[in-house]
LUMTIKE-768279 format. One record per residue: residue number from 1; residue in three letters; y, z, x of N, C-alpha, C in turn. Coordinates in Angstrom, 1 decimal, always signed. Example, Ala and Ser with C-alpha at 12.3 -4.5 7.8 and 13.67 -1.06 7.14 Angstrom:
# LUMTIKE-768279
<1,"Ala",<-5.7,+7.8,+13.2>,<-4.5,+7.8,+12.3>,<-3.3,+7.8,+13.2>>
<2,"Ser",<-2.2,+7.1,+12.8>,<-1.1,+7.1,+13.7>,<+0.0,+7.9,+12.9>>
//
This chain:
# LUMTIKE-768279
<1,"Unk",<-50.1,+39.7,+24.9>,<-48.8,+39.0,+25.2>,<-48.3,+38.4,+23.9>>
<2,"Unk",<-47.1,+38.7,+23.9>,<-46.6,+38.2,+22.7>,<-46.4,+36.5,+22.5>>
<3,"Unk",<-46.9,+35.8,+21.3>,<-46.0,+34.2,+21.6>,<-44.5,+33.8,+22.1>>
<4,"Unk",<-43.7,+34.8,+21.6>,<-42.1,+34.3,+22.2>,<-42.1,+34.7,+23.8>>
<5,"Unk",<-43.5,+35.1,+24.3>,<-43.3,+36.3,+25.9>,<-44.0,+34.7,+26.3>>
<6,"Unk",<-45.3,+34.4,+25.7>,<-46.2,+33.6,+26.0>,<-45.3,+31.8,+26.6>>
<7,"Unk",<-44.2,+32.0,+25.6>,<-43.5,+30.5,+25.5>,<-42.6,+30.5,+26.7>>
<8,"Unk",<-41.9,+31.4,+26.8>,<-41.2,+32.2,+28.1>,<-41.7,+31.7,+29.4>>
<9,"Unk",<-43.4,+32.5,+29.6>,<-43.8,+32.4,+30.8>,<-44.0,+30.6,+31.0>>
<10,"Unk",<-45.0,+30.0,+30.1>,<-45.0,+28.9,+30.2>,<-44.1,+27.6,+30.7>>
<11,"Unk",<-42.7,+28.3,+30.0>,<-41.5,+27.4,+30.3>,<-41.3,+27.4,+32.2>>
<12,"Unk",<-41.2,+28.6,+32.5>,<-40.8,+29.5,+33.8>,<-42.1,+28.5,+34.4>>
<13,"Unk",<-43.7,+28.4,+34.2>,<-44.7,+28.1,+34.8>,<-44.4,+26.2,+35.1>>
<14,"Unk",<-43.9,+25.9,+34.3>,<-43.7,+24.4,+33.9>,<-42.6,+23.8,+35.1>>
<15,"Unk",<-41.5,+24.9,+34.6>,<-40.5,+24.5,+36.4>,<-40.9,+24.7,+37.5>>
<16,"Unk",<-42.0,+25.6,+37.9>,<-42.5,+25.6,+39.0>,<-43.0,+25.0,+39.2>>
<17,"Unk",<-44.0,+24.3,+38.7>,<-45.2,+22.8,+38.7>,<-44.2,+21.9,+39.0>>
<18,"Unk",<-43.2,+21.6,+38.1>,<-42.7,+20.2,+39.3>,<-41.7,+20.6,+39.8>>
<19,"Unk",<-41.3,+21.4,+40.8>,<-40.5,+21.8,+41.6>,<-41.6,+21.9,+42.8>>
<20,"Unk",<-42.9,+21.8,+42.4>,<-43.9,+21.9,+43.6>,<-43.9,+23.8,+44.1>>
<21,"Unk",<-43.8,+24.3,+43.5>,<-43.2,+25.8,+43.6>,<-44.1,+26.8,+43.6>>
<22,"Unk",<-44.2,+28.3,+43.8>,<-45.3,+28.5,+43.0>,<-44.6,+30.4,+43.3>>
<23,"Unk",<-44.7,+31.2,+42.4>,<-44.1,+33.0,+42.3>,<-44.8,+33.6,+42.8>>
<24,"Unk",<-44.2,+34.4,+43.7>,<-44.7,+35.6,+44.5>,<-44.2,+36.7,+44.3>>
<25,"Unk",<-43.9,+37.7,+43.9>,<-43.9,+39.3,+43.8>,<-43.9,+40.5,+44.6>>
<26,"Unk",<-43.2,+41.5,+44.6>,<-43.1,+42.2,+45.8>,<-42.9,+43.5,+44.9>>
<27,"Unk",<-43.3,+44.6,+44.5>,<-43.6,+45.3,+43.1>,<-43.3,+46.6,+44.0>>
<28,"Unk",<-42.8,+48.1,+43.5>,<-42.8,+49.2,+43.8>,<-42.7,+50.2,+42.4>>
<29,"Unk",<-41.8,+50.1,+41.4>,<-41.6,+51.4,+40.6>,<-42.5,+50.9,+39.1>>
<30,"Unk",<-43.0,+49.7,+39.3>,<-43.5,+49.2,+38.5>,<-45.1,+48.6,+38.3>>
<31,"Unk",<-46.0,+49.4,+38.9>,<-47.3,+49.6,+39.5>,<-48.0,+47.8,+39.1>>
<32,"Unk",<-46.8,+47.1,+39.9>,<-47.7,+45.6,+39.3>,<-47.8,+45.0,+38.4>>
<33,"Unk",<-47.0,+45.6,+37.0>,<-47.1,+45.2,+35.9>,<-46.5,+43.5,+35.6>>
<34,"Unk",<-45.6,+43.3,+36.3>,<-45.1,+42.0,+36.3>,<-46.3,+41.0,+36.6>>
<35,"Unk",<-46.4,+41.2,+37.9>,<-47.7,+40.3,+38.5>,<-48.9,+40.4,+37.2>>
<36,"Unk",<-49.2,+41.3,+36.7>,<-50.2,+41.7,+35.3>,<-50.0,+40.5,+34.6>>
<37,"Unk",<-48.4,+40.6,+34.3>,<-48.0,+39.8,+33.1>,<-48.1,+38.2,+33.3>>
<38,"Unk",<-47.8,+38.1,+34.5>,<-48.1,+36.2,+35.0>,<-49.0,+35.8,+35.1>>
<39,"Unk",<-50.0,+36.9,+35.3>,<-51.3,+36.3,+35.9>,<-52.5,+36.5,+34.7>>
<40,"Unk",<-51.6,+37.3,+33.5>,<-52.2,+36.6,+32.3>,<-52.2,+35.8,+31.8>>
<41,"Unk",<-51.1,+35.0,+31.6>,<-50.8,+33.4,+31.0>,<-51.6,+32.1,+31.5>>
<42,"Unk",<-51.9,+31.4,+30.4>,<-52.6,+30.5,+30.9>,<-52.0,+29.3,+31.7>>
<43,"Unk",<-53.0,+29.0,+33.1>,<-52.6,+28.4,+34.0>,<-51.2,+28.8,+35.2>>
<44,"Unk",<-51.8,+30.1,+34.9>,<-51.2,+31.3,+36.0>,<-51.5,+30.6,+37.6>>
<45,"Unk",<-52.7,+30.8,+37.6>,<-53.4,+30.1,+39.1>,<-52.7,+29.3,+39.5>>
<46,"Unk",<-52.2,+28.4,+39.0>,<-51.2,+27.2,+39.1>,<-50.1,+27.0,+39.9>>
<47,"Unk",<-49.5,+28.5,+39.6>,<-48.3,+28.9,+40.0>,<-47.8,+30.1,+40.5>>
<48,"Unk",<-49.0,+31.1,+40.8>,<-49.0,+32.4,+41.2>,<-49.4,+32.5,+42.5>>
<49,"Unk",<-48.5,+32.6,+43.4>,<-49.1,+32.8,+44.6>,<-49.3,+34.2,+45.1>>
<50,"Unk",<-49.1,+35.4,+44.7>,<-49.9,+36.9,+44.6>,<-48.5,+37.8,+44.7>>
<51,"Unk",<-49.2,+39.0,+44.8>,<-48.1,+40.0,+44.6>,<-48.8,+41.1,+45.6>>
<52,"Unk",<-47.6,+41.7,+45.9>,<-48.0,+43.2,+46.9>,<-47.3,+44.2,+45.8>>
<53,"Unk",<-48.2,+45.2,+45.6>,<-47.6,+46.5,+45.1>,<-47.4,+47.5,+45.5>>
<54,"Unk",<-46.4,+48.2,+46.4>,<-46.4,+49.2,+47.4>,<-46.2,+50.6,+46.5>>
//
């Protein structure tokens, strides 16, 4: 992951946290890769509530 991808997710992870919030995913042409990418960043757990990939 890149640092400008890294600063991205973080920012996006940070309004979730205090919005009490947390991302969910719903994946088909893109075998999960999104969910991949969130749930690499640190303190993903935080804010990742799961993904389905059909």
């Amino acid at each position: 992951m890149t640092s400008a991808r890294a600063g991205s997710d973080t920012s996006c992870m940070a309004a979730l946290q205090a919005a009490g919030s947390a991302l969910a995913v719903a994946e088909q042409l893109n075998d999960g890769l999104l969910a991949l990418a969130w749930a690499d960043a640190p303190g993903a757990s935080e804010t990742f509530a799961g993904s389905v990939t059909a």
